[in-house]
N, C-alpha and C positions, 0 to 999 in steps of 0.2 A: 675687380670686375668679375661677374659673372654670368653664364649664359644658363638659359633651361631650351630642353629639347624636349617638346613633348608629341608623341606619338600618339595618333588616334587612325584607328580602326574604322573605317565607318559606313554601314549598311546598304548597298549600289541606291536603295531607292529613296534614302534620306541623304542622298550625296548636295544638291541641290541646297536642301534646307540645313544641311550644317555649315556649308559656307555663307549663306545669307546671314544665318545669326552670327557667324565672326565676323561678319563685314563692321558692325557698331561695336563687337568688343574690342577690336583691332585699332580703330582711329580711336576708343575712349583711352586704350591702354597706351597709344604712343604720348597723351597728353597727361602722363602720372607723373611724380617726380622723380627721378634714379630714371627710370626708362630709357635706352637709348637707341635699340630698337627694339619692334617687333612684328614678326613677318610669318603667313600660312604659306605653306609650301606641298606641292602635291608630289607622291611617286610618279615617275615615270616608269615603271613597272607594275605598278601593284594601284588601279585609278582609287581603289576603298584606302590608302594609306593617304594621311594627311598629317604631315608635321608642320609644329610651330616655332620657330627660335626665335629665342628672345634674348636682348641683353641687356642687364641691367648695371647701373653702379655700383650695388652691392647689396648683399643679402638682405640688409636693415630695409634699401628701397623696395625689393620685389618683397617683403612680407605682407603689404597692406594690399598687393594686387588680387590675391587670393581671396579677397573679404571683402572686394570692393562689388558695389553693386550691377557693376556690367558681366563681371566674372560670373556672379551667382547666376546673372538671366540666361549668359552662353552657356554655364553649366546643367541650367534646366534642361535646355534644348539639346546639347550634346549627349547628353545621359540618355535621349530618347533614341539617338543616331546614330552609338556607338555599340559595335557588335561585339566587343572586347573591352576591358580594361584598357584606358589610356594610358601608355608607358611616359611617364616623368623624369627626365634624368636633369640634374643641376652638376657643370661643368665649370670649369674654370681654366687658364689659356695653362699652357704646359708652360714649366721653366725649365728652358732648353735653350744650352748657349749653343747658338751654330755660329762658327767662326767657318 
């Protein structure tokens, strides 16, 4: 299994319209194959920070999400909305025996 966190930045006055266009990439990408979740999530510090996690069953699943054509459409739009580079990070659970 693994997870991706992605971090986006995004401009106070396009806050509005970047989550509207994740509203459809969000229900396309729960219905992909591997998917097991995936979820926007806002700072509660910082209202312009918006992270996504997502978990998938394995890398082989989450490679076709990135090519798929709801990704490209939210990618157009977010590209408009983000005032930084979106931070990507691809995680995976810790092997950590607690007894």
């Amino acid at each position: 299994m693994i997870y991706v966190v992605a971090t986006l930045t995004v401009k106070p006055e396009k806050r509005a319209e970047l989550i509207e266009a994740a509203k459809d990439c969000i229900a396309a990408t729960r219905q992909e194959p591997g998917n097991i979740a995936y979820d926007m999530h806002e700072s509660v510090t910082d209202p312009a920070r918006m992270v996504f996690v997502e978990q998938w069953e394995n890398a082989e699943a989450l490679g076709p999400h990135g090519k798929s054509d709801h990704m490209r459409a939210f990618g157009r739009v977010a590209a408009a909305c983000l005032s930084a580079p979106a931070k990507i990070e691809i995680i995976t659970p810790a092997k950590v025996d607690v007894r």
